[in-house]
Structures are given as C-alpha cells and as structure tokens.
N, C-alpha and C positions, 0 to 999 in steps of 0.2 A: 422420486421422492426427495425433497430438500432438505437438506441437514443445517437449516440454518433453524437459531435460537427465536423463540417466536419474542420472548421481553429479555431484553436486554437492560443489562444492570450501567448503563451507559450514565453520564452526569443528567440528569432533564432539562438543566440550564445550556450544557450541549448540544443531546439532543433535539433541541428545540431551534436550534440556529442552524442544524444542517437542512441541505438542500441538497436532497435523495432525488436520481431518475426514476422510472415508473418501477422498476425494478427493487426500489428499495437502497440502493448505493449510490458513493461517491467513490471519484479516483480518487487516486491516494499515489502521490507521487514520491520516489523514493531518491533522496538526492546524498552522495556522500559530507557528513558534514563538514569537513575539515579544507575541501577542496571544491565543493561547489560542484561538481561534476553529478549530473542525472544518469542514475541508475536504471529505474525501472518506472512502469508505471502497473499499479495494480488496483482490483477494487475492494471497498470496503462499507460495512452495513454498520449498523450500531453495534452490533455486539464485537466485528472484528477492531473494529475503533476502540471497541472497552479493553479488550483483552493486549491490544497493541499498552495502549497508553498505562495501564497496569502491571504485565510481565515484563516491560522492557522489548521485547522483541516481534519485529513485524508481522500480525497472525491478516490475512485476506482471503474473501470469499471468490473463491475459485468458481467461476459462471460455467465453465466446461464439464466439470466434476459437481458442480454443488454440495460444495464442503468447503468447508474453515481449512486452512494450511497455513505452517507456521515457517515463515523461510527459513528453509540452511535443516526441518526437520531431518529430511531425505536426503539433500546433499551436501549437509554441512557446512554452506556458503550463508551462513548468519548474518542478519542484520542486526544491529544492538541498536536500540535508539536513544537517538539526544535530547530529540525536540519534534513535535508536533504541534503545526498549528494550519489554521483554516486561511483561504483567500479569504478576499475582500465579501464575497459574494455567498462566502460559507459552503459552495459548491464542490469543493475542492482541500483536498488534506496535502499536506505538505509534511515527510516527515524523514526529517534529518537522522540520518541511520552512520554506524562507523560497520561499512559491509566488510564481512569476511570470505576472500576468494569471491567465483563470479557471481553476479545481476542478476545475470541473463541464465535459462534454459538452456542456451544455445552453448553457455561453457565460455560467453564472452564477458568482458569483465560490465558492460552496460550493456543494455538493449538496443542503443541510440548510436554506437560507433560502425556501425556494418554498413547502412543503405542511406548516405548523403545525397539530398537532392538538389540538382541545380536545374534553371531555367532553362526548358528545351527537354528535358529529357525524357 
C-alpha cells in the first residue's frame, strides 16, 4: 500500500511544468552548495517537492519502502536547503543542500566517490 499524498499542495504553476516518469516522479539531485560537489541522487513526486521547497529540508519518496523520508530524520546527516530549481527540460530537480555529515547510506560523504569508471573496465 503507498503512502504517498494523492493532491499535493505543490505551486500548479509548478506542478504544471514538471515532467514525471510513469511512476509519478522526478530525480531530484542533491549537490553541496557551497562547493559544487554531487551528493546524492534521490526521487521526488509533488508533494515531496512541496514539502522539500517549504520546510527547508530535503523530504524524497523512498520507491523501496513507499514512504515520504526526510534526510538526516534517522541519521542525522541533514540536508538544509538553499536553492531549488528545475533543468531545462523540467525533468529534473536540482537542489543545492548545506549537507550535514554523510550523503550516502553507505556512511560515505557522496554516493558518486567509491565506483569511478574508466574505459575498459
């Protein structure tokens, strides 16, 4: 059973410019503001985009659990936000976060620094 919000109190001038998978969401990518460096990437419906761009702090629809989670609830690793905004294409969130301790699940400070690929491998 899904625990997502069926009407979301999101802007409708917003709402109206994203471009949702069949699933209803967009990435939502999480870059440190200050330094440019990509954090995470996670996904997000209209209501977690309302409640993000609202409380200050990153909330994403967890596809494994189907639930709303607000980063750093559980482990304290907070994301505070600065800025949010869409690609060109509206496909896509962008949202500049001042992260507190790690990104990642894994306890790493981003998602992106463990498995570099080069050509060949």
């Amino acid at each position: 059973m899904s625990s997502r919000v069926p009407n979301s109190q999101l802007d409708p001038a917003v709402a109206a410019r994203l471009k949702r998978d069949a699933d209803g969401l967009v990435p939502a990518i999480a870059q440190q503001y200050d330094t440019g460096e990509v954090l995470m990437l996670g996904w997000m419906d209209d209501e977690a985009l309302h409640r993000t761009l609202t409380t200050g702090r990153c909330t994403y629809w967890s596809r494994s659990r189907q639930e709303y989670w607000v980063k750093g609830d559980t482990s304290g690793h907070v994301q505070h936000v600065k800025s949010v905004a869409l690609d060109c294409d509206a496909d896509t969130v962008l949202v500049k976060v001042d992260q507190v301790g790690a990104a990642c699940h894994t306890g790493a400070r981003t998602c992106f620094d463990e498995d570099v690929l080069t050509e060949g491998q």
